[in-house]
ZADO-1210 file (C-alpha; in nm, 4 decimals, padded with zeros to 6 digits):
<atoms>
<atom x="00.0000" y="00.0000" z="00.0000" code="UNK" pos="1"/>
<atom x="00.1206" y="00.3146" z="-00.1139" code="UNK" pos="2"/>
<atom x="00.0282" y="00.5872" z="00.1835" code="UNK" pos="3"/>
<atom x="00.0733" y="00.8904" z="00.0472" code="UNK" pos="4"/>
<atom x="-00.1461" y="00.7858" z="-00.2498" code="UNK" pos="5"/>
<atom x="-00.3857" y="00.6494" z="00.0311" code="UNK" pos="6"/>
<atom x="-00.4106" y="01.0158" z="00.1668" code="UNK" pos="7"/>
<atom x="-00.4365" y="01.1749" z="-00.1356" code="UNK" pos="8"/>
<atom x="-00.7490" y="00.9550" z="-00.2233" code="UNK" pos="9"/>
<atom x="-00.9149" y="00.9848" z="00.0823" code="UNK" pos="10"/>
<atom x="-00.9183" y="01.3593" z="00.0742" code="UNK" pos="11"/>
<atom x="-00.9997" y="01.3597" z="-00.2889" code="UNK" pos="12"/>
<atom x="-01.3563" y="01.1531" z="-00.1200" code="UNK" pos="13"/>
<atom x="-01.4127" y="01.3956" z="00.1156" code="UNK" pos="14"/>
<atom x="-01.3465" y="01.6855" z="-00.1425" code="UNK" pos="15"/>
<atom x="-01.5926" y="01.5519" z="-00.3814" code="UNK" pos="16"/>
<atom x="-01.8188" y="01.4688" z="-00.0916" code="UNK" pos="17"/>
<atom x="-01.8541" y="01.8543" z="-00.0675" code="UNK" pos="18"/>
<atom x="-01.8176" y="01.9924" z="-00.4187" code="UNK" pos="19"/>
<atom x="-02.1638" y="01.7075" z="-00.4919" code="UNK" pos="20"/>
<atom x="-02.3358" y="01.8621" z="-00.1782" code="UNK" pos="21"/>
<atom x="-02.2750" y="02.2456" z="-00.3355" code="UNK" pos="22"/>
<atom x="-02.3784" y="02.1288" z="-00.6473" code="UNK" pos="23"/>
<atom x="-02.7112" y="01.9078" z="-00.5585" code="UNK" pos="24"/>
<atom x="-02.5561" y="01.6726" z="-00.6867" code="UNK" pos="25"/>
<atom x="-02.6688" y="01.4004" z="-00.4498" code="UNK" pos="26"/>
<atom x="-02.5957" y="01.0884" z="-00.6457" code="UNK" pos="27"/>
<atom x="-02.2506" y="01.1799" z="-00.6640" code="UNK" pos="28"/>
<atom x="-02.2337" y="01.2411" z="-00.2666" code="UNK" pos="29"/>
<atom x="-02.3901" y="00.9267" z="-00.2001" code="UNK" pos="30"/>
<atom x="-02.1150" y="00.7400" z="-00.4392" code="UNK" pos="31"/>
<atom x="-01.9081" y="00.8392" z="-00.1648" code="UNK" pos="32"/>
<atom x="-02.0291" y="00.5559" z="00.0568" code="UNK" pos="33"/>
<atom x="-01.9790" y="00.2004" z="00.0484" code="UNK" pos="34"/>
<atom x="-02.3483" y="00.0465" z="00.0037" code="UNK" pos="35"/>
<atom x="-02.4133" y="-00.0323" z="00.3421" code="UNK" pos="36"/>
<atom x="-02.3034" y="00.2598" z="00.5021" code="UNK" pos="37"/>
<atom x="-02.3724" y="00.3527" z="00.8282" code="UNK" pos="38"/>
<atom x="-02.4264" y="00.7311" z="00.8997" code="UNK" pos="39"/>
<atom x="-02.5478" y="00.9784" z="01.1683" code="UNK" pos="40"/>
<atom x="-02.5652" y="01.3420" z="01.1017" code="UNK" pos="41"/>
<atom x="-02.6196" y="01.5954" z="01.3849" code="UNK" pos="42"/>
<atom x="-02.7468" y="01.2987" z="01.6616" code="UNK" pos="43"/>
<atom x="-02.9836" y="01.1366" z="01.3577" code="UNK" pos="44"/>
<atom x="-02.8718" y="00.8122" z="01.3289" code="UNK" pos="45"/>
<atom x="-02.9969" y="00.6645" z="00.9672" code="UNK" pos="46"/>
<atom x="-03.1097" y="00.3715" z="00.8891" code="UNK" pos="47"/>
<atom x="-02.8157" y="00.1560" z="00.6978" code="UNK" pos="48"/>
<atom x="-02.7180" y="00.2176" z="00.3662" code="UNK" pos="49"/>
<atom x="-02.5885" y="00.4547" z="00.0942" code="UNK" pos="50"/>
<atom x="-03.0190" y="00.5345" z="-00.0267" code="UNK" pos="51"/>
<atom x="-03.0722" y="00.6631" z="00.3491" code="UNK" pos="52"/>
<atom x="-02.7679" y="00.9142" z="00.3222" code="UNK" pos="53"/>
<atom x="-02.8569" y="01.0503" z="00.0179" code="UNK" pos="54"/>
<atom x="-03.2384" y="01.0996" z="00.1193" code="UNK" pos="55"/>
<atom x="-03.0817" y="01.2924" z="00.4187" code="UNK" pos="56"/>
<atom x="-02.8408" y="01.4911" z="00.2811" code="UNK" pos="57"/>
<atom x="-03.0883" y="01.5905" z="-00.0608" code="UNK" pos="58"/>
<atom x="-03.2482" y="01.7860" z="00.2340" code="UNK" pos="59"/>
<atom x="-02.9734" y="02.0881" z="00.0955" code="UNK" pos="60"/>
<atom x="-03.1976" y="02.1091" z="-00.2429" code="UNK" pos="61"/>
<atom x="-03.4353" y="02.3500" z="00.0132" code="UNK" pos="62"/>
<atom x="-03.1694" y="02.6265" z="00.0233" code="UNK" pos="63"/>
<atom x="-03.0485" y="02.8309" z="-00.1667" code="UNK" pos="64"/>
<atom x="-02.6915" y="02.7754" z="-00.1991" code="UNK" pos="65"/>
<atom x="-02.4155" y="02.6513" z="00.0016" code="UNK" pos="66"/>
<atom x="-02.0455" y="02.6308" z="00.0519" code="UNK" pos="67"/>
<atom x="-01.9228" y="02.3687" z="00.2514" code="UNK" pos="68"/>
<atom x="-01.5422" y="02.4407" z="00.3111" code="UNK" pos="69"/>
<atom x="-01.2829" y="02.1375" z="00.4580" code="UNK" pos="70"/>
<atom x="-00.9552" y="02.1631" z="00.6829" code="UNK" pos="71"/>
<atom x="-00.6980" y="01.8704" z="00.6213" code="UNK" pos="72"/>
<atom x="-00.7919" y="01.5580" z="00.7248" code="UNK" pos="73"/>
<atom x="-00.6273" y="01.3645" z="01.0056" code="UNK" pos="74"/>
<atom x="-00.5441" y="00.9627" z="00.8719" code="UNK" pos="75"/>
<atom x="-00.4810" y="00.6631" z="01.0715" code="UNK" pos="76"/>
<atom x="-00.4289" y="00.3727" z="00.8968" code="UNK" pos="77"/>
<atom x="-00.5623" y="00.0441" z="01.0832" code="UNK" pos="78"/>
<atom x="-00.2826" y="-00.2486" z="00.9926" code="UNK" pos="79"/>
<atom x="-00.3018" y="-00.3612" z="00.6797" code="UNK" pos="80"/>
<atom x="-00.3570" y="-00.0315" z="00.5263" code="UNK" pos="81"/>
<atom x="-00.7237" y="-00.1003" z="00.3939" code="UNK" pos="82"/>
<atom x="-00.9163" y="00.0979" z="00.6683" code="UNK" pos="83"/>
<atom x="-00.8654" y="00.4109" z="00.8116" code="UNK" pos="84"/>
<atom x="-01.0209" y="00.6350" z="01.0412" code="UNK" pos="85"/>
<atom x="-01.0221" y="01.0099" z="00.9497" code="UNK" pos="86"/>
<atom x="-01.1379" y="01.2954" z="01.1115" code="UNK" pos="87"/>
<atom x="-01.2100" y="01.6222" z="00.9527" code="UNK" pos="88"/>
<atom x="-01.3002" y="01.9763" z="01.0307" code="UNK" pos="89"/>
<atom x="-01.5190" y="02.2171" z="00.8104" code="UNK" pos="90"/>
<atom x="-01.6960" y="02.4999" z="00.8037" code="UNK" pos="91"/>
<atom x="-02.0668" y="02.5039" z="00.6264" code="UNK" pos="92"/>
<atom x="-02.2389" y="02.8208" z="00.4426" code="UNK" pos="93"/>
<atom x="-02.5616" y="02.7305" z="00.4065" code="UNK" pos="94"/>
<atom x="-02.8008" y="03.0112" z="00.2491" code="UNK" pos="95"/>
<atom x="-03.1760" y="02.9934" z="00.3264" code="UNK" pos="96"/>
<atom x="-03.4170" y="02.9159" z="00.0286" code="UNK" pos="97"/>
<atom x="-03.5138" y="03.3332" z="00.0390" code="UNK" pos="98"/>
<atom x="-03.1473" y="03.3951" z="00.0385" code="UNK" pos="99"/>
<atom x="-03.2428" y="03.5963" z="00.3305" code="UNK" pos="100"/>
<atom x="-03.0136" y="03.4352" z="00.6785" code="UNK" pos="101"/>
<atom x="-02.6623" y="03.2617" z="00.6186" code="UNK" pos="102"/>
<atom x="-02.6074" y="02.9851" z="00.8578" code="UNK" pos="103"/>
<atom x="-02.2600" y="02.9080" z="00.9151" code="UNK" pos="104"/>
<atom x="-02.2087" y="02.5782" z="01.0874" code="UNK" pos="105"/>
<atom x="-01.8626" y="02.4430" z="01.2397" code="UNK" pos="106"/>
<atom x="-01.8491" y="02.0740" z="01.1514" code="UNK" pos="107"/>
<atom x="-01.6559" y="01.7756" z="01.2612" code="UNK" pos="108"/>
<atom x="-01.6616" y="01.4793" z="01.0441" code="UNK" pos="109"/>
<atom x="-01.5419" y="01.1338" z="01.2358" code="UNK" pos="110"/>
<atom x="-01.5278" y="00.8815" z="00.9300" code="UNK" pos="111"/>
<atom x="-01.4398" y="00.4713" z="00.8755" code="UNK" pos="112"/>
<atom x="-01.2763" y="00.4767" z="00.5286" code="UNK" pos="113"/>
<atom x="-01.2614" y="00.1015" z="00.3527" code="UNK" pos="114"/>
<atom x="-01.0788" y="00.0525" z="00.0826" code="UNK" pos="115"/>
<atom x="-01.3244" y="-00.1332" z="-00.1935" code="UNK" pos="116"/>
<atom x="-01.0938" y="-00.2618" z="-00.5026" code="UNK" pos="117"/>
<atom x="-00.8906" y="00.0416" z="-00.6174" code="UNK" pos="118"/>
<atom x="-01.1584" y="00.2860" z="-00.4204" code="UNK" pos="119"/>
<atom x="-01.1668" y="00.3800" z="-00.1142" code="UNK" pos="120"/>
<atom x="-01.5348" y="00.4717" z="00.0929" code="UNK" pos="121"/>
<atom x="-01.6675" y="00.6060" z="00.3777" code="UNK" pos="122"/>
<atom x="-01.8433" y="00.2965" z="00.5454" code="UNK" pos="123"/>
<atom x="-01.9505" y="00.4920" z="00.9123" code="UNK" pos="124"/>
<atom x="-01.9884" y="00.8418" z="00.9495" code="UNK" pos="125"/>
<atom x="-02.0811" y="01.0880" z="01.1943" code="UNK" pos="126"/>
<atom x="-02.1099" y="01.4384" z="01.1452" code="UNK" pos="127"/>
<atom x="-02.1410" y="01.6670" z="01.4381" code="UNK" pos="128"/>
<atom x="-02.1834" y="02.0496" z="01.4715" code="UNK" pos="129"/>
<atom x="-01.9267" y="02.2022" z="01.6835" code="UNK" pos="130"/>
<atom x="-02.1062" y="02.5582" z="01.6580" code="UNK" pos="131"/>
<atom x="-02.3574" y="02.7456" z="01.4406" code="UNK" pos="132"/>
<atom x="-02.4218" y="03.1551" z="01.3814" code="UNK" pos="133"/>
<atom x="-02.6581" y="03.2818" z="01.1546" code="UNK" pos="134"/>
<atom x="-02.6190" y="03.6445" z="00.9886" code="UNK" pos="135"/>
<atom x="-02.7721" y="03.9142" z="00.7559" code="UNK" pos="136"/>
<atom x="-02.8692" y="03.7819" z="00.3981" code="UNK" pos="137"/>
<atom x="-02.6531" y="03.7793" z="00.0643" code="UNK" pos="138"/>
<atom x="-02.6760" y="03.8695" z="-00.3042" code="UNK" pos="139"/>
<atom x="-02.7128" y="03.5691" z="-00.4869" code="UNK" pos="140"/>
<atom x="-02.6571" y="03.7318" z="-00.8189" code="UNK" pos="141"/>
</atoms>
């Protein structure tokens, strides 16, 4: 196993993991995920599998934009090199559907990576808000 390559993969998930979220593009978000997935978001814990997350996180379509920014991850490799467990800060813009409040959310994502055949997914997630502030509205023009 080649770790640097590992890393680089693994924050090339969580990067598209984002980029899909910004751009409703929930299929792509949920491709993240190994099939049976096991995720909780905020305290929700969701039923198994990669169908549940993507109900969940299609939730987004109701706003108007957002921007969902990521810090380096932190990597530990489990022997063997085909699991990992990652943890990984962000910050979330999330504009309401009026375009009126900005919420800005402090997140902490606490991840199982797997690698699948030349892929690697998240298989267990939980996503947690560290804090949340909400401010005047923006120009979406």
């Amino acid at each position: 196993m080649n770790i640097d390559a590992s890393r680089a993969e693994i924050a090339d998930v969580i990067a598209r993991y984002g980029r899909a979220l910004d751009d409703r593009d929930f299929e792509a978000a949920g491709a993240c995920f190994t099939e049976d997935a096991q995720a909780t978001f905020s305290g929700v814990v969701l039923s198994p599998g990669r169908a549940a997350i993507v109900a969940h996180v299609s939730g987004l379509a109701a706003l108007a934009a957002s921007t969902h920014l990521f810090g380096l991850p932190v990597i530990e490799f489990a022997a063997g090199g085909q699991t990992a467990r990652v943890e990984t800060s962000a910050v979330a813009f999330l504009a309401g559907a009026d375009g009126g409040t900005v919420r800005t959310r402090g997140l902490r994502y606490r991840d199982a990576f797997v690698r699948i055949g030349d892929d690697w997914l998240i298989r267990e997630r939980v996503h947690r808000v560290d804090w949340m502030t909400e401010g005047a509205s923006i120009d979406l023009t």
